[in-house]
C-alpha positions as CSV (number, residue, x, y, z in Angstrom):
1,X,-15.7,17.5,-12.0
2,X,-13.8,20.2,-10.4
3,X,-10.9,18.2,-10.3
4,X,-8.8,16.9,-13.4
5,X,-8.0,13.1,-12.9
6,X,-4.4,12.8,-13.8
7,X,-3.9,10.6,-17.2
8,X,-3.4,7.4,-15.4
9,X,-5.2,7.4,-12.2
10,X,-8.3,7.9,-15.0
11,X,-6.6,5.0,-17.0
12,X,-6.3,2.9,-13.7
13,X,-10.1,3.8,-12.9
14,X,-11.4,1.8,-16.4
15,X,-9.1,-1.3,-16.0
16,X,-10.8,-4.3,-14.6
17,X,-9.6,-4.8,-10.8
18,X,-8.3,-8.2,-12.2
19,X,-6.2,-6.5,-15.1
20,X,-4.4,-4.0,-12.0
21,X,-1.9,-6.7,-11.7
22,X,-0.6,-6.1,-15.2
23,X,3.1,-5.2,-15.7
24,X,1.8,-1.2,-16.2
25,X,0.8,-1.9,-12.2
26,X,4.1,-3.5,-11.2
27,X,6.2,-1.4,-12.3
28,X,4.0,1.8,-10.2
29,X,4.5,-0.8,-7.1
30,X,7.8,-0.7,-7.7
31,X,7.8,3.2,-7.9
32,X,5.7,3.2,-4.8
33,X,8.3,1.0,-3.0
34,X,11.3,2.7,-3.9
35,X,9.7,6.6,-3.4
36,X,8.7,5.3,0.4
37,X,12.3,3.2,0.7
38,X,14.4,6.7,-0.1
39,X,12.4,10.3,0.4
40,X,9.9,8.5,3.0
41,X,6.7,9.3,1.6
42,X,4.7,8.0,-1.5
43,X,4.5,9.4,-4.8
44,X,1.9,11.8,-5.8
45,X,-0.3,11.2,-8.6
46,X,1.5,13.4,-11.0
47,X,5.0,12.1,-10.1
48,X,3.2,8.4,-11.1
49,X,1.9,9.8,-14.4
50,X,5.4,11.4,-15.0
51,X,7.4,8.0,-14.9
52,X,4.6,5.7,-16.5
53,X,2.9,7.2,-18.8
54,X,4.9,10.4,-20.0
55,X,8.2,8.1,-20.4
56,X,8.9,5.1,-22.5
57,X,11.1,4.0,-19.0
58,X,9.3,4.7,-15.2
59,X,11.0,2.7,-13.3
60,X,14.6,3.3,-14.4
61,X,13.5,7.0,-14.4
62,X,11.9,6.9,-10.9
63,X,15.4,5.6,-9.6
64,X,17.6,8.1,-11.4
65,X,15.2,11.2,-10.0
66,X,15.0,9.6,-6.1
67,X,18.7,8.7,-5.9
68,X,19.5,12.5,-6.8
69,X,17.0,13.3,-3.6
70,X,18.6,10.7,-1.2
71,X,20.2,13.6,0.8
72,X,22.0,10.8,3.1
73,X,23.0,9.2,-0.1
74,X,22.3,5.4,1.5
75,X,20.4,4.2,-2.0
76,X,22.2,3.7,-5.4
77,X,20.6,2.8,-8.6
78,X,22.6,-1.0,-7.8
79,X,20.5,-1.2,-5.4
80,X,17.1,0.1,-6.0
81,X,17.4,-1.7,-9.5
82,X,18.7,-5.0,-8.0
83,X,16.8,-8.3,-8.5
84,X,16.4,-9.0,-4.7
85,X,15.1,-5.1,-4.0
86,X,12.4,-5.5,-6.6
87,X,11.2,-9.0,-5.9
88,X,11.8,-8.4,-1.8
89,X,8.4,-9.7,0.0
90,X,5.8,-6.8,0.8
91,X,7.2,-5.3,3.8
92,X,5.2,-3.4,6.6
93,X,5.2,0.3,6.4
94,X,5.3,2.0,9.7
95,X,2.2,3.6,10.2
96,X,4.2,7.1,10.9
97,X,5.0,6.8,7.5
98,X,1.3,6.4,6.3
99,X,0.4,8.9,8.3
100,X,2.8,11.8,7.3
101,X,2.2,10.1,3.4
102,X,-1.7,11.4,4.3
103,X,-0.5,14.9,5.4
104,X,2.4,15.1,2.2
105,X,-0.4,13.9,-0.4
106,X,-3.2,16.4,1.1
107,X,-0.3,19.5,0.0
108,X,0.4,20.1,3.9
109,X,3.7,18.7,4.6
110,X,6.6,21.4,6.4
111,X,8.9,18.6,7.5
112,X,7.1,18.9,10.6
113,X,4.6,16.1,12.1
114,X,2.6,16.7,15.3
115,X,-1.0,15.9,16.0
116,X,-2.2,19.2,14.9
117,X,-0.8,18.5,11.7
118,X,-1.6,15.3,11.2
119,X,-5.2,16.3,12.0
120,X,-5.6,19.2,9.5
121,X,-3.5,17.0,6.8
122,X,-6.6,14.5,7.6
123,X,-8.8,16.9,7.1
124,X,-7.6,18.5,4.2
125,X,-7.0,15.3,2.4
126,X,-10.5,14.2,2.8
127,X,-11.5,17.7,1.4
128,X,-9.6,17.4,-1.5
129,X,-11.0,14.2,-2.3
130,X,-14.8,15.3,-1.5
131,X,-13.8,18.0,-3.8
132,X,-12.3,15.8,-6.8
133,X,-15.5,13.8,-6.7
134,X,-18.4,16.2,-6.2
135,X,-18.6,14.9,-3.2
136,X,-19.6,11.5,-4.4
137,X,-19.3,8.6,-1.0
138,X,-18.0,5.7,-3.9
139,X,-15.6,8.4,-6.1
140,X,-14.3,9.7,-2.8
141,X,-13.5,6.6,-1.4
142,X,-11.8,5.2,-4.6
143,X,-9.6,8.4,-5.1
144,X,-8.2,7.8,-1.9
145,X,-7.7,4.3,-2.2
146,X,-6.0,5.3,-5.5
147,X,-3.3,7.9,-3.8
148,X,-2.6,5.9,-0.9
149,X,-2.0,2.5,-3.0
150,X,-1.4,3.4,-6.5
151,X,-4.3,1.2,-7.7
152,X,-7.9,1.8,-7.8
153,X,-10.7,0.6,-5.7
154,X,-12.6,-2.5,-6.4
155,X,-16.1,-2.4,-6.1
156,X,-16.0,-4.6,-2.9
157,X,-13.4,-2.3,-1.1
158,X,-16.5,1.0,-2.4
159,X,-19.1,-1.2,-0.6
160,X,-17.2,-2.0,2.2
161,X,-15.9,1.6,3.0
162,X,-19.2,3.0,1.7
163,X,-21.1,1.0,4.9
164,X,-18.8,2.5,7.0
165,X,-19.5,5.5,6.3
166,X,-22.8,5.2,6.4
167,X,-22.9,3.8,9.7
168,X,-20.6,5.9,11.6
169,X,-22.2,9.1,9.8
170,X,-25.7,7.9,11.6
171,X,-24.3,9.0,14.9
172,X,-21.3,11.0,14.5
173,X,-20.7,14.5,11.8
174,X,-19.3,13.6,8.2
175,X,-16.1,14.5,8.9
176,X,-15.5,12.3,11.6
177,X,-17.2,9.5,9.8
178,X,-15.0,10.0,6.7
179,X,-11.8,10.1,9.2
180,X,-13.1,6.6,10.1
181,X,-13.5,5.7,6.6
182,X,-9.6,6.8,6.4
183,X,-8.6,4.9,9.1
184,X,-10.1,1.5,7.4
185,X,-8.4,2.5,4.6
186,X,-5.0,3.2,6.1
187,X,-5.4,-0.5,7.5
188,X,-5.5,-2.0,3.9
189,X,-2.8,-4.6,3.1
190,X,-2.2,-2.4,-0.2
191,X,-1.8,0.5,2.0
192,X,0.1,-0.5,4.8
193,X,2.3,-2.6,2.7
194,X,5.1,-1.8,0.5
């Protein structure tokens, strides 16, 4: 591979979709929710693998880092570490928020957001993940699965998104067919729910 799986996400990729619910997994939901409640975009891979697998304590050590980047200062460790934040009900992300996510996780975010960007942070995205897998339709699929939800793919969600692709590729060019495969994904409850 050209690309070096982080620790976990490779860790992630060899548990059984049925073992992802395991405490490991809440506790990077919980690091998910809290990254998108205070900076406004999701974790990277290698912020993840920082606070659950390099440390004994990820989510305490999530909070302490993203309370020191709240710039309006509207989040305290109370708060983030409060019984009712981490057992709230999955709330809807706003799909601005995915979006801009897609163009921070593809290594394109300015602070900026127009459709220009937000079309080459697609693009690039989808590169990087062709990239990471040697261009392999189910690998591909799965490692963006895995950034935008913190989980990996199950095999249904490969097949699904792997028909897709297939069938929009049939009468449109790869790219656009893998932007249509991003889209699906996007509209995952996983993904548009934190």
């Amino acid at each position: 591979m050209k690309w070096i799986v982080p620790f976990l996400s490779l860790l992630l990729t060899c548990v059984s979709p049925a073992a992802t619910d395991d405490a490991l997994h809440r506790e990077i939901r919980k690091i998910r929710r809290a990254y998108l409640d205070v900076v406004g975009l999701l974790p990277t891979p290698e912020e993840i693998d920082w606070f659950v697998v390099y440390n004994q304590s990820g989510y305490p050590l999530a909070v302490n880092f993203l309370i020191q980047k709240d710039a309006q200062k509207q989040w305290s460790k109370d708060r983030l570490s409060a019984p009712e934040y981490m057992e709230a009900p999955a709330q809807l992300i706003e799909r601005p928020v995915l979006e801009k996510s897609v163009v921070y996780l593809a290594g394109l975010w300015t602070g900026e957001m127009n459709e220009a960007v937000l079309e080459a942070g697609k693009e690039k995205f989808i590169k990087n993940a062709l990239l990471a897998t040697d261009e392999r339709t189910s690998d591909a699929i799965d490692y963006m699965i895995n950034l935008l939800t913190c989980r990996p793919s199950t095999a249904a969600e490969e097949n699904e998104f792997t028909q897709i692709f297939n069938k929009v590729s049939l009468k449109e060019d790869e790219m656009s067919a893998w932007k249509t495969v991003l889209l699906h994904i996007l509209e995952m409850h996983d993904c548009k729910y934190k």
